[in-house]
C-alpha positions as CSV (number, residue, x, y, z in Angstrom):
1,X,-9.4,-32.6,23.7
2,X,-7.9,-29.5,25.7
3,X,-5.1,-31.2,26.0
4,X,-4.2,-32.3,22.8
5,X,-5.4,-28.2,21.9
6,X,-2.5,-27.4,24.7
7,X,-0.1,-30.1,23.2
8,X,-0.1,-28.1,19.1
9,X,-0.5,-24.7,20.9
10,X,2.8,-25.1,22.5
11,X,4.7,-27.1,19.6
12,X,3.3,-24.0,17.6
13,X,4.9,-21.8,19.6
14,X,7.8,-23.9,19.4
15,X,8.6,-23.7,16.0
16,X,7.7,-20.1,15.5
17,X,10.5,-19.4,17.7
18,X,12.7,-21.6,16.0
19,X,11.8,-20.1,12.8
20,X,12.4,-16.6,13.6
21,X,15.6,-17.7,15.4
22,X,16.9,-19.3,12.6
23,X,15.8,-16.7,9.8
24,X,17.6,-13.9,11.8
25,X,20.7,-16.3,12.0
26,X,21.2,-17.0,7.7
27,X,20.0,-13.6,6.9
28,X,23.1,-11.8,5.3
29,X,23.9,-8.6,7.4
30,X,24.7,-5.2,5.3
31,X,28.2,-4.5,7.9
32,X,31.1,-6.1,7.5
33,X,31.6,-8.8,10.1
34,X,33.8,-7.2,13.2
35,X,37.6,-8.4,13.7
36,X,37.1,-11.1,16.4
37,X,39.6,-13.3,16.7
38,X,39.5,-17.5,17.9
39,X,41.6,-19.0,18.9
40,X,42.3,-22.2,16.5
41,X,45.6,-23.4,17.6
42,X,47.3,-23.6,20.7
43,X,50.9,-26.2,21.4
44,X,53.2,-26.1,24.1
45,X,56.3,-27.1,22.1
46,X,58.6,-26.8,25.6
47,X,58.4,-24.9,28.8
48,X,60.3,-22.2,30.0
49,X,63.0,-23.1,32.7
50,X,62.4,-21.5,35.7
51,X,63.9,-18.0,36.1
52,X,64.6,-18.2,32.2
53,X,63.3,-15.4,29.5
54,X,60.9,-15.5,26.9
55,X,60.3,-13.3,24.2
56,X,56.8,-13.1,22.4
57,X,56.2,-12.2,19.0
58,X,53.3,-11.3,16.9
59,X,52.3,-11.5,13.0
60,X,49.5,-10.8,11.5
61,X,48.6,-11.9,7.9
62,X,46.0,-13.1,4.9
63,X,45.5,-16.1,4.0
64,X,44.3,-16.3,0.0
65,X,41.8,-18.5,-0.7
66,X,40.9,-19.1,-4.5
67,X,41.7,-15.5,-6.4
68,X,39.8,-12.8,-4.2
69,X,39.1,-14.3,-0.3
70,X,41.1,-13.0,2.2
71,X,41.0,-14.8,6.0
72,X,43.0,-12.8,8.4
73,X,45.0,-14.4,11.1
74,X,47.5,-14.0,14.2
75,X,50.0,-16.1,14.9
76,X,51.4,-15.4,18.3
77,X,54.6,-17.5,19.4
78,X,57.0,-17.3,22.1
79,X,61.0,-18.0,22.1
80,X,63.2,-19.4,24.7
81,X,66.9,-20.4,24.7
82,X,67.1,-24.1,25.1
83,X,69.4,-26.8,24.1
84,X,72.3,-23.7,22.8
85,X,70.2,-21.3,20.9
86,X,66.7,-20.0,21.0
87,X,63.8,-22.0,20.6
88,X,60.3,-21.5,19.7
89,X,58.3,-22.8,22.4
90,X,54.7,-22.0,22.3
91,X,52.2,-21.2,19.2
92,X,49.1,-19.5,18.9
93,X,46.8,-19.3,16.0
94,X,43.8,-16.6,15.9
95,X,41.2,-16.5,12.8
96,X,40.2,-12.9,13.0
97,X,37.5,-13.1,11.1
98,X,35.4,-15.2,13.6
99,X,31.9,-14.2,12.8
100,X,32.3,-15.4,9.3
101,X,30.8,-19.0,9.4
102,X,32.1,-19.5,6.4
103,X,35.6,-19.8,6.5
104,X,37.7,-21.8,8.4
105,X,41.2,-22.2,9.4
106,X,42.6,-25.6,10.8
107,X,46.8,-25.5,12.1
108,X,48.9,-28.5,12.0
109,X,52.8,-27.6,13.2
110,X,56.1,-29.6,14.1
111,X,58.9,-28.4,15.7
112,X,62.9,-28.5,14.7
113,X,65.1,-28.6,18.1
114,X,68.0,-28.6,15.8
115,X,70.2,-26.0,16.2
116,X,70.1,-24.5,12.6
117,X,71.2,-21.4,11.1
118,X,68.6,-19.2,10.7
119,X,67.6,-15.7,9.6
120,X,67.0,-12.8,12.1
121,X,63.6,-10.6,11.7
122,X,65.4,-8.6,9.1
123,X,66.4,-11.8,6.6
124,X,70.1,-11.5,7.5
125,X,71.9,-15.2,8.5
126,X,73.8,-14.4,11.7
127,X,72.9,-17.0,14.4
128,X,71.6,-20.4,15.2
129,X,68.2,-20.7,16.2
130,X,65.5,-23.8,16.4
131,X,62.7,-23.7,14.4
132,X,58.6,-24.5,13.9
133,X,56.5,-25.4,10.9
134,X,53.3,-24.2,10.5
135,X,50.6,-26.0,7.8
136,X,47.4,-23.6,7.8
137,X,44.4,-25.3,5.9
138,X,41.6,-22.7,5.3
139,X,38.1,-23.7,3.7
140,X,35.9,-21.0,2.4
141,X,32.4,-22.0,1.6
142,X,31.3,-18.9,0.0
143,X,34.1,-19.8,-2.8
144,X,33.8,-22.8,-2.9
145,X,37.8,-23.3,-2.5
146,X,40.2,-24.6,0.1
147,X,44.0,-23.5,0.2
148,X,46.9,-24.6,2.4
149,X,50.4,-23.0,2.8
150,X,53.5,-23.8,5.1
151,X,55.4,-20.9,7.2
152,X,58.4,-21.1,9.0
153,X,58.5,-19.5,12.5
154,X,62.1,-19.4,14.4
155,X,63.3,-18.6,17.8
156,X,65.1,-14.8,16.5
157,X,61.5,-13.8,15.7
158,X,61.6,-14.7,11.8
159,X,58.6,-15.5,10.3
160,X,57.4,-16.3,6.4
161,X,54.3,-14.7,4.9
162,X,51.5,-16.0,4.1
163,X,50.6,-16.2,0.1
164,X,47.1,-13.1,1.0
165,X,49.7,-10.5,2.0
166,X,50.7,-7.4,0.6
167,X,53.8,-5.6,1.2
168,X,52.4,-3.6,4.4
169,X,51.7,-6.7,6.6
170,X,52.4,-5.9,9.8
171,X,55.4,-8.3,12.2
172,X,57.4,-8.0,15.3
């Protein structure tokens, strides 16, 4: 008898815990989630020769889901000249937003080794360049909605923006 007493004291115990755990977990918190980031996408289109440059670049956009949800991300990518002109060799892809459960942002990408013309940072034509292309998925519970978009990365540093940003979106 004590130890079946022992026994449902300590599953009691148990699932008070896991209780409380879990009702401080889904309770909705009054401040604003902080801007973590997570990583969510990370290729190695082509290393770097040895002794050769690379140049990083940074953008930082909104992706729109439905008419009001905004998921921030960074995309972080790296150039190199390869094969004639410059190359985008690595991509990252950072959900900033990462203590929002509910959103989501998956990456899929494929690179063009072609040497293409392409536009420099500015929009201006002037070179040849490689390029990447970026399909960003994001789910949003909370809205019920999912959206997807493509975005065109380039070894000058080019980028496309993404259909959640305004006019001051910040790129290198």
């Amino acid at each position: 008898m004590k130890k079946i007493l022992t026994t449902l004291a300590a599953v009691a115990a148990l699932a008070s815990c896991r209780e409380a755990n879990t009702g401080v977990q889904s309770r909705p918190s009054a401040t604003a989630p902080s801007p973590e980031k997570i990583l969510r996408f990370d290729t190695t289109f082509t290393k770097p020769a040895v002794g050769g440059r690379s140049y990083p670049h940074t953008y930082t956009g909104s992706l729109l889901v439905g008419t009001t949800k905004k998921v921030p991300v960074q995309i972080d990518w790296t150039t190199t000249g390869q094969a004639g002109c410059p190359q985008v060799a690595t991509v990252r892809v950072y959900q900033l937003n990462a203590l929002d459960r509910r959103t989501r942002v998956s990456v899929q990408a494929m690179r063009d080794a072609v040497c293409k013309p392409g536009p420099q940072p500015a929009g201006n034509v002037t070179g040849y360049t490689g390029s990447a292309y970026l399909k960003l998925t994001c789910e949003a519970r909370d809205v019920h909605r999912v959206t997807s978009t493509t975005l065109t990365l380039n070894g000058f540093g080019y980028h496309d923006t993404l259909s959640g940003d305004s006019a001051t979106a910040s790129g290198q």
